[in-house]
C-alpha positions in Angstrom: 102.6 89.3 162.3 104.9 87.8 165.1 104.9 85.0 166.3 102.3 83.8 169.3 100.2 86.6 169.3 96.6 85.4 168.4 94.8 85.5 164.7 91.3 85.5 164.1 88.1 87.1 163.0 87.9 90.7 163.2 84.2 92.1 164.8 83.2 95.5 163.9 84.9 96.7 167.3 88.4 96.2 166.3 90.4 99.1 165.4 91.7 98.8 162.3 96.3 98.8 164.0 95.2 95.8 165.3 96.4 92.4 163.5 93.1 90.5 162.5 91.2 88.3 160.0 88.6 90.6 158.2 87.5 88.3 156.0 86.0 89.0 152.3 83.2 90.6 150.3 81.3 89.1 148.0 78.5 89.9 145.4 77.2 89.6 141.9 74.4 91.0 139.4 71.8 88.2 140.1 71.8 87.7 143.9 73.5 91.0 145.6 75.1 90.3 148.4 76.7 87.5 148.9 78.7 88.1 151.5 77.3 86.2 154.7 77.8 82.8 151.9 81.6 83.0 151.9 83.8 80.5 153.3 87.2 80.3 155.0 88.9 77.0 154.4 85.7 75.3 154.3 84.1 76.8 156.9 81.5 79.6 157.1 83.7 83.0 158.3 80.4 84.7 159.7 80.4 82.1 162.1 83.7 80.4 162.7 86.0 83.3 161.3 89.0 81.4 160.1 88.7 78.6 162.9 89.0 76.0 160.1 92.4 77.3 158.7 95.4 75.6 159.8 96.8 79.2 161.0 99.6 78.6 163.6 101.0 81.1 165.1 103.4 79.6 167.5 105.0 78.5 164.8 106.4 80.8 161.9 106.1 80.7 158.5 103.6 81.5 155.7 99.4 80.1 155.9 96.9 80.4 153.6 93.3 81.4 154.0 91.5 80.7 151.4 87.9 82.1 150.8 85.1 80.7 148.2 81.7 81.6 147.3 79.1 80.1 145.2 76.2 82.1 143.8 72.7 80.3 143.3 73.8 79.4 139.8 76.1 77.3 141.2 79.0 79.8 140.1 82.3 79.5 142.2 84.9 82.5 143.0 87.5 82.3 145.7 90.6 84.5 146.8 93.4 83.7 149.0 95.5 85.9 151.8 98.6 84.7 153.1 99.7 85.3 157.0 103.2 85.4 157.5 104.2 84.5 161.0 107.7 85.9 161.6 109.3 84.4 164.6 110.6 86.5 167.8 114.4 86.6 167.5 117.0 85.8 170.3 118.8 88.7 171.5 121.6 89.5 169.0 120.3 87.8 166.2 118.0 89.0 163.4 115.3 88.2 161.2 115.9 86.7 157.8 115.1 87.7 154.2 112.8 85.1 154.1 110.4 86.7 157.1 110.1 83.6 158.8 113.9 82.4 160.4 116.2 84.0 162.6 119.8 84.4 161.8 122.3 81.5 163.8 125.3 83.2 165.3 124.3 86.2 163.0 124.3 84.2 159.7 121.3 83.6 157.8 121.1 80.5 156.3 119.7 82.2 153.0 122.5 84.4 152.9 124.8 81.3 152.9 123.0 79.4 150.4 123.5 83.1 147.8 126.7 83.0 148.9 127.9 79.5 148.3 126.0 80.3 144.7 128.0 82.7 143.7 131.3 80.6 144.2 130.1 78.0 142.4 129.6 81.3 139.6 132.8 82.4 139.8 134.5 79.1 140.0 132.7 78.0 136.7 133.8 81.3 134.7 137.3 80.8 136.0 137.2 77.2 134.7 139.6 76.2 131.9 137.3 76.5 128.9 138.3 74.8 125.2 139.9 77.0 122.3 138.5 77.8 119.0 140.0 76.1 116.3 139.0 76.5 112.6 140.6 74.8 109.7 141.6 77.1 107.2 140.1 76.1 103.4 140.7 78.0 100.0 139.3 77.6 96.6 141.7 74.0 96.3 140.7 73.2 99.5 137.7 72.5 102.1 137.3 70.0 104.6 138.1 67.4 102.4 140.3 67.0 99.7 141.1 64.5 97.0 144.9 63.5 96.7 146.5 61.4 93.8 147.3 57.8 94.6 150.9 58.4 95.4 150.7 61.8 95.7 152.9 63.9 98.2 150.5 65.7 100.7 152.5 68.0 103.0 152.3 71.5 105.1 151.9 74.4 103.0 155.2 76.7 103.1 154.9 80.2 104.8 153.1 82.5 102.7 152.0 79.9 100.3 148.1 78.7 100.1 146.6 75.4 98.1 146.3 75.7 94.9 144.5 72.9 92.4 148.3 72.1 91.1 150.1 71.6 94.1 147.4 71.1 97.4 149.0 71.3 100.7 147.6 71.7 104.1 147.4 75.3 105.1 146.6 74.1 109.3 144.2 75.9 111.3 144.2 78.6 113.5 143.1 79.1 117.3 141.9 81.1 119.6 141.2 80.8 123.8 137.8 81.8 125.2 139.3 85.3 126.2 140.7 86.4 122.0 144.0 85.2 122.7 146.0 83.6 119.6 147.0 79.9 120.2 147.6 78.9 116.1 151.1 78.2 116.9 150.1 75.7 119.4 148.1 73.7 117.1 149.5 70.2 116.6 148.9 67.8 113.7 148.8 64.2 114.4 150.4 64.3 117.8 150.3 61.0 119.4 148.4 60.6 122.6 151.7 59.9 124.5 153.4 63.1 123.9 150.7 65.8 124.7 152.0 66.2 128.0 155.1 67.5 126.8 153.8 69.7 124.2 154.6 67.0 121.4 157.8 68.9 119.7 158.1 68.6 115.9 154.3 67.7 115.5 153.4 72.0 115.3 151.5 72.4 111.6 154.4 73.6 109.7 156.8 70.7 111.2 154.2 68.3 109.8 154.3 65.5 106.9 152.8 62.1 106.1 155.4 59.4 107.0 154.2 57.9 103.9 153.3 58.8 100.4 148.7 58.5 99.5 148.2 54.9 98.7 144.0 55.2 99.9 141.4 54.7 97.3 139.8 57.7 95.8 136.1 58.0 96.7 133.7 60.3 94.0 132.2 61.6 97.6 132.5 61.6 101.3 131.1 58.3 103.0 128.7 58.9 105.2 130.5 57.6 108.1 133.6 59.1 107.6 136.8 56.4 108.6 139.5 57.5 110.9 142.0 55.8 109.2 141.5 58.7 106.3 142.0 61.4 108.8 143.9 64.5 109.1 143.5 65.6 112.8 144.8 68.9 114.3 145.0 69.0 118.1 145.2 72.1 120.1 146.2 71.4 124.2 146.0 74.2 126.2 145.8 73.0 130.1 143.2 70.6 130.3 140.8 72.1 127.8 141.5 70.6 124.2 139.9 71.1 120.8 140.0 69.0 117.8 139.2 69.2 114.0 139.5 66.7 111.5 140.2 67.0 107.7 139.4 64.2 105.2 142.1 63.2 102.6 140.7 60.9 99.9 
């Protein structure tokens, strides 16, 4: 209904175009009628209609009348209707989705709010989202591998995989959130001070230990697993990053 024209109680002479209260029916096997016992917020609606319901219609928005009956059993039902005031629009401006605001300068402030939503969508799936990198393994070789005490451990050469005889690290590969191949980006070891540049000579198949294995041979993986026995490979790609780790025992 709009807003400041009147609500109440319907009487039996009201035609039924006209905007009105017309209350509820109730009933039930043990007492009949029960109709004249119903309530309106707390009031009786054959006598005060829905004077005791905070329904204002000069100002807009959604009310609630809520109607309850008890039978002589002491048995409760109740049912609600909402009235939705809608307010009276300046000239050139409209009403809202919402039913109860006006548009301001023909802008809703609902529209602005979907609006403003949807940017926030859109900038989130255009954000810079991290790789996929997976370390390659073979038969020889899974996450972590055991290396003689003075053992050479160095990139495997193109076209060559691990092997129990001669183990070698075989890198990872990568891929961006939209399928595209980044392998060749992947870095091994690259020091934190050179991965704005794009560390040169750190790429996977550039790669060696500066040093031959001189780390003690564990029968398993410790269950907190030291950095200092690390192999890491680092992908950068913008300002979204990936790391994996292998183990060298």
């Amino acid at each position: 209904m709009l807003q400041f024209k009147p609500y109440g109680a319907c009487t039996a002479a009201t035609p039924t175009s006209v905007v009105c209260d017309r209350g509820a029916r109730a009933s039930d096997a043990e007492d009949g009628d029960l109709t004249t016992r119903v309530t309106a917020c707390g009031g009786r609606w054959s006598t005060r209609g829905v004077g005791a319901c905070a329904v204002n219609t000069s100002l807009p928005g959604r009310y609630t009348v809520r109607y309850v009956v008890t039978d002589s059993g002491g048995v409760e039902a109740s049912a609600n209707r909402t009235v939705e005031v809608s307010p009276v629009c300046s000239a050139g401006e409209r009403l809202c989705a919402d039913g109860v605001t006006c548009s301001v300068a023909g802008a809703c402030t609902l529209d602005l709010t979907l609006d403003t939503q949807l940017d926030q969508v859109n900038e989130e799936d255009n954000a810079e989202k991290p790789p996929t990198l997976t370390l390659r393994t073979a038969a020889a070789l899974s996450r972590y591998v055991e290396v003689r005490r003075f053992g050479a451990f160095a990139a495997c050469a193109p076209g060559v995989g691990p092997t129990e005889e001669a183990l070698c690290e075989p890198g990872a590969d990568a891929v961006d959130h939209t399928g595209v191949n980044l392998t060749a980006a992947v870095l091994a070891c690259p020091p934190v001070e050179c991965l704005s540049t794009g560390c040169p000579g750190h790429q996977v198949g550039w790669w060696r230990f500066k040093s031959k294995i001189e780390y003690k041979r564990h029968e398993k993986p410790p269950e907190t697993e030291p950095t200092h026995r690390d192999w890491p490979a680092g992908l950068t790609r913008g300002k979204a990053t990936r790391e994996v780790k292998r183990w060298i025992f």
